[in-house]
C-alpha positions in Angstrom: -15.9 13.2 6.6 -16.5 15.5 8.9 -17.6 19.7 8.1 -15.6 22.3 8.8 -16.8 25.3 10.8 -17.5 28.6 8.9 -15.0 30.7 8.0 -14.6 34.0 9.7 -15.1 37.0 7.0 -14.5 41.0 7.8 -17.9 42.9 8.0 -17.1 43.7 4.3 -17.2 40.6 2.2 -20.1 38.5 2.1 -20.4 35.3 4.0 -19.1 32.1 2.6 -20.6 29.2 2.5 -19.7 25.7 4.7 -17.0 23.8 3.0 -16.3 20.3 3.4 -12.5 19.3 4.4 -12.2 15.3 3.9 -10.0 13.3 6.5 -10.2 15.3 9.7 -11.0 13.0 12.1 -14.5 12.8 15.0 -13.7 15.2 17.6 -10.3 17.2 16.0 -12.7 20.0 15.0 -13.0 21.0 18.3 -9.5 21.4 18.6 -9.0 23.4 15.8 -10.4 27.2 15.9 -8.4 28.6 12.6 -9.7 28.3 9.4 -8.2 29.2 5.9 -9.2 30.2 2.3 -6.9 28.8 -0.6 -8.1 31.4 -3.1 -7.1 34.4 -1.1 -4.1 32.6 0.8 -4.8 34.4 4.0 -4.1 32.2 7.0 -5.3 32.4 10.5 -2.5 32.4 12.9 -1.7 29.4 14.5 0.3 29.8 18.4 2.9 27.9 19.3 1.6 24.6 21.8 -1.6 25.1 19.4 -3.6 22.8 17.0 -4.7 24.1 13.8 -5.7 23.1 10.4 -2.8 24.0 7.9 -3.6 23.8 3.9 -0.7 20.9 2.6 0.6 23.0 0.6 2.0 24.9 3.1 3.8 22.4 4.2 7.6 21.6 3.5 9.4 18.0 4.1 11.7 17.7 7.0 14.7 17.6 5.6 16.3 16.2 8.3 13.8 13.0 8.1 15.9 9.9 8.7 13.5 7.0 6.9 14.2 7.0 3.1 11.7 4.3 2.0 8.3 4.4 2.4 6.0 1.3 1.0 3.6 2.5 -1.2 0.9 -0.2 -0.7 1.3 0.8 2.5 0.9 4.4 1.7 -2.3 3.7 -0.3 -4.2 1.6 2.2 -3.5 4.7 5.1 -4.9 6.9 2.6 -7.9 5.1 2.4 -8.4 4.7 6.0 -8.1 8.5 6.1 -10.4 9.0 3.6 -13.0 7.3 6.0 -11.8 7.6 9.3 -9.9 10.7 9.5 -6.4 11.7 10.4 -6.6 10.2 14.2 -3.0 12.0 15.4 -2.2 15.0 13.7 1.3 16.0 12.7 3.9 18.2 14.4 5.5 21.1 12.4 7.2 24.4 13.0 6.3 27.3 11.4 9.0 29.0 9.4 7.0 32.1 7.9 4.3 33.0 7.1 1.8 30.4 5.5 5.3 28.3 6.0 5.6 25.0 7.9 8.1 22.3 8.1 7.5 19.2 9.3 8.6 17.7 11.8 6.7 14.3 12.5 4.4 12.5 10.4 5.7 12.0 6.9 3.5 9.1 6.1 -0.2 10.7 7.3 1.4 13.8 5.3 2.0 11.6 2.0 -1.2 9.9 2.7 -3.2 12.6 2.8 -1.7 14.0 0.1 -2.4 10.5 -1.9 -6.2 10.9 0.0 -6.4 14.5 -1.7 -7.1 16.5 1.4 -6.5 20.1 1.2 -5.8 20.8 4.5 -4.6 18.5 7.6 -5.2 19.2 11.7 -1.2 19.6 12.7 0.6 20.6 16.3 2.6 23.8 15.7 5.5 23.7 18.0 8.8 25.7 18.6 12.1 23.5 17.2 15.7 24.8 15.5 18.1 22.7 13.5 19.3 20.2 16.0 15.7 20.2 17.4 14.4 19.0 14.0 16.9 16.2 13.1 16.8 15.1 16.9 13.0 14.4 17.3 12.7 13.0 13.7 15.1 10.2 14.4 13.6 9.6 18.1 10.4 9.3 16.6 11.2 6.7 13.8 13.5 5.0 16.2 10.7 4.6 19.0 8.1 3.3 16.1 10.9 0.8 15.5 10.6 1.3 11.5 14.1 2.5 10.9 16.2 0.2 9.3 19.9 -0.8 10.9 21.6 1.6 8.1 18.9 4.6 8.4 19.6 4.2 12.0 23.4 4.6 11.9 23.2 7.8 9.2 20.5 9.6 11.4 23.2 8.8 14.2 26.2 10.0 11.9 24.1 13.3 11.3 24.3 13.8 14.7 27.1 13.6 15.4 28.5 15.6 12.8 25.9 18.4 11.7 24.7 18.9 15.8 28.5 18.3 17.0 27.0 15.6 19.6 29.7 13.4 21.2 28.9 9.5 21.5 27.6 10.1 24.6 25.8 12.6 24.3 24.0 11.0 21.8 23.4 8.0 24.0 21.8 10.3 25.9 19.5 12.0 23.6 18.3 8.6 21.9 18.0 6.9 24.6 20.8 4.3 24.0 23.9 3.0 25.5 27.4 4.3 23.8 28.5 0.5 22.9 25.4 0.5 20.8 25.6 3.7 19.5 29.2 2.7 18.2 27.8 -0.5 16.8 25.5 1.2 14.4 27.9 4.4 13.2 30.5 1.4 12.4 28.0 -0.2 10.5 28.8 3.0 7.7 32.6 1.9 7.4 31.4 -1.4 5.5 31.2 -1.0 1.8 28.2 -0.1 0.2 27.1 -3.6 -1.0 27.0 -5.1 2.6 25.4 -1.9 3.3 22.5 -2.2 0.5 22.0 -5.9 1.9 21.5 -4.9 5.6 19.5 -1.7 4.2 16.9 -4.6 2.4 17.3 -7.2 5.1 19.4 -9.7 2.8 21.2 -10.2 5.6 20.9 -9.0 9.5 22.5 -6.9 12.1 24.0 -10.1 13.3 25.6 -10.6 9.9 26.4 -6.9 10.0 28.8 -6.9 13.1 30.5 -10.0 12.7 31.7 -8.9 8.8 33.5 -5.7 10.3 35.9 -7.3 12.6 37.4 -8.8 9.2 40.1 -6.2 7.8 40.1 -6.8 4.1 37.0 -5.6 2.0 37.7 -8.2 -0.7 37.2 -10.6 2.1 34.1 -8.9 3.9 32.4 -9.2 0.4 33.1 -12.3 -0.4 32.3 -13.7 2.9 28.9 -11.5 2.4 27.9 -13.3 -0.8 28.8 -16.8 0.7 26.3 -15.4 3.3 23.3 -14.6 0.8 24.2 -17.6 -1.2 24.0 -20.6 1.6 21.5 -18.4 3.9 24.5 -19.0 6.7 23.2 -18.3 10.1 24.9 -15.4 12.3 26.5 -18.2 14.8 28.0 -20.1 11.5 29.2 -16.6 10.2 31.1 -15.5 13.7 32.7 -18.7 13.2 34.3 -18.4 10.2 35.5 -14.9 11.3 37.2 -16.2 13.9 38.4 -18.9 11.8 40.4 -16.8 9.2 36.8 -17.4 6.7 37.6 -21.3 6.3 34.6 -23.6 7.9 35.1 -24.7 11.1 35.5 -28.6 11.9 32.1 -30.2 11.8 30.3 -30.3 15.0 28.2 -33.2 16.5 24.8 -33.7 14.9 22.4 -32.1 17.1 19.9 -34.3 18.4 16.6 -34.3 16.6 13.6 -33.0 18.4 10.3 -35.0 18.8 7.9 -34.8 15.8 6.1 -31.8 16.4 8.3 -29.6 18.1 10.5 -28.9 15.4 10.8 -25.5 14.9 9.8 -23.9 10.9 13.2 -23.8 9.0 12.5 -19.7 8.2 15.8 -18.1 6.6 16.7 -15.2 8.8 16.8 -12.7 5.8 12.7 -13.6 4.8 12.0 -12.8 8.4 13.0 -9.8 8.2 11.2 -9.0 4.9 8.4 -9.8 5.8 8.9 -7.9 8.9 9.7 -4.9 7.3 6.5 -5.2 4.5 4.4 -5.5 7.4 6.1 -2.6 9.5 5.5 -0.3 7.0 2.2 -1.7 5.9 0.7 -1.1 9.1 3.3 1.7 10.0 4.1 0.4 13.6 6.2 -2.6 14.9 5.6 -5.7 13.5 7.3 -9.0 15.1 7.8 -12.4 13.0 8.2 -15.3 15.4 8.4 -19.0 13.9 7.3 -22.1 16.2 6.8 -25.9 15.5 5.1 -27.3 12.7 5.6 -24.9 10.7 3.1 -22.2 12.7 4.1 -19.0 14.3 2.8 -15.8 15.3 2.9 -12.1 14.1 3.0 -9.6 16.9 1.9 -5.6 15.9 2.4 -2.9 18.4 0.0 0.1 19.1 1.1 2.9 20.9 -2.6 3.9 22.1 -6.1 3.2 21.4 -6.8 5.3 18.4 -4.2 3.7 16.8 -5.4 0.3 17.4 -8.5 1.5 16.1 -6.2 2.8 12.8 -4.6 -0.8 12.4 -8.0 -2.9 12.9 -9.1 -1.0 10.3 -6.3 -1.9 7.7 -7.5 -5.4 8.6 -10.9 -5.0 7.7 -10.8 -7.0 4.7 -12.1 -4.6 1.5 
C-alpha cells in the first residue's frame, strides 16, 4: 500500500489531508503527477502518451473486448495479490470525455481491482478510434494466448465485418497467415453445439477442422457426440471423415513400449481444461505436457520480470 501524493487545492480552499489509495504499485507514484477528488468530481487532466491515476468509476468496458469468460477464482486470487503488491502494469484506455475513459487493455486488473476495492487505478491514456479499439483488444488476448479457438474466430469475424478488413489484411494486422485466418472464421459455420464444445475444450481445434469438411449437420453432430462419448483422438476422427463416418479397418497393434516409457493415457479434452483453469488462473500461457509414468510438466509463460514476480506470488501458498 503505497500513499498517494497531496492533492493540489486553489489558494482558496483549505488543504487536504494525505489519502491512502490501495493497490498502486512501488515506484508507479512517480509516474503519476494527477491527482483526483471523488466528492467534487474534478479531474486533473491526463495527456495523451501519459500515465495517470483515473478513479474506476470513470472507467467504461471495452466493448469491443473479445474474451467473454473470465475465472473468478482466478479473479479473486489477482485481487488479492493487488491488494498487497500493487497493480504492477497499469491499463491502457482512451479518453472519451471528460472524467470518461474506455478501456482498452486490461479487463482482468480492472475487475480485480474492482473485486480489491481500489478507488482509483494508475492507467496509460492513449489515442485509439473504433477499429483501433477492437484491433489491439484482440492482439492483446491473442498474444497472452488466453483466447479460446471460438473467441478467436468472432474477434476475427468482427473484423472483418465491423472494420471492413479483407482476409489478408487481417493476416496482416494479427500477425497470422490467411490459411489460418480462414481456419478459425470457418470454425463459426459449425452449429452451435460443436461450437459450445470447442468454446469449453470438450473437444479440440483438431476435432474442430476435421468435423467441417463433413456436409450434413445431422452428421457433424453425431460424429461430435461419438467424439465426447469414446474420447476419439483427432487422427481416429480424420479417419472416419474420410471414411464416410464408418470405422476404418483395424490397424496393426502398435508395439508396446518398455515399462517406463509409456506415456500417461491423458484424454485430449482434460488437457485442455486444465489448461485453460490454469491460463486464466494465472492469466498468462499455461502448457500441459504429459510424459512416462504417469509424470509431466506444466509450463507458464511471463512476458517480463514484474510479471514473474505477479505469478510467484499466486504460488505463494496462503
Amino acid at each position: 500500500m503505497s500513499e498517494k501524493n497531496e492533492e493540489k487545492q486553489t489558494p482558496a480552499a483549505p488543504a487536504a489531508a494525505k489519502r491512502k489509495i490501495g493497490g498502486l504499485g512501488r515506484g508507479l507514484n512517480a509516474l503519476i503527477e494527477g491527482s483526483y477528488e471523488k466528492k467534487s468530481e474534478r479531474l486533473v487532466s491526463h495527456p495523451v502518451n501519459s500515465v495517470g491515476l483515473i478513479p474506476v468509476e470513470h472507467i467504461q468496458a471495452n466493448p469491443y473486448q473479445p474474451r467473454t469468460h473470465f475465472d473468478q477464482e482466478a479473479l479473486q486470487e489477482l485481487a488479492e495479490s493487488i491488494r498487497i503488491q500493487g497493480i504492477i502494469q497499469p491499463v491502457t484506455l482512451r479518453q472519451t470525455g471528460t472524467n470518461a475513459y474506455q478501456l482498452i487493455s486490461g479487463e482482468r486488473r480492472l475487475q480485480a481491482s474492482k473485486l480489491a476495492g481500489l478507488e482509483a487505478i494508475p492507467a496509460y491514456i492513449r489515442k485509439a478510434d473504433d477499429q483501433q479499439m477492437l484491433e489491439m483488444a484482440l492482439i492483446e488476448n491473442i498474444q497472452r494466448e488466453n483466447l479460446n479457438a471460438i473467441e478467436i474466430a468472432l474477434s476475427y469475424q468482427r473484423l472483418v465485418s465491423e472494420c471492413n478488413l479483407k482476409q489478408e489484411e487481417l493476416g496482416d494486422r494479427v500477425g497470422k497467415n490467411r490459411s489460418t485466418v480462414t481456419n478459425y472464421l470457418r470454425l463459426l459455420k459449425l452449429p452451435p453445439d460443436i461450437q459450445i464444445g470447442l468454446r469449453d475444450a470438450v473437444i479440440s481445434m483438431g476435432h474442430a477442422r476435421a468435423l467441417i469438411n463433413i456436409d450434413q449437420e445431422e452428421q457433424q453432430l453425431a460424429l461430435f457426440q461419438r467424439i465426447v462419448a469414446e474420447d476419439l483422438s483427432v487422427r481416429k476422427v480424420e479417419q472416419l471423415v474420410r471414411n464416410g463416418g464408418s470405422s476404418p479397418a483395424p490397424a496393426a497393434p502398435a508395439q508396446q513400449q518398455p515399462a517406463g516409457q509409456q506415456e500417461a493415457n491423458v484424454p485430449v479434452a482434460e488437457l485442455r481444461r486444465a489448461e485453460r483453469h490454469l491460463s486464466d488462473r494465472f492469466g498468462s500461457r499455461v502448457q500441459v505436457k504429459p510424459g512416462p509414468q504417469g509424470r509431466g510438466e506444466i509450463k507458464i509463460a511471463f512476458d517480463s520480470v514484474e510479471d514473474m514476480q505477479r505469478i510467484l506470488h499466486i504460488l505463494q501458498p496462503a
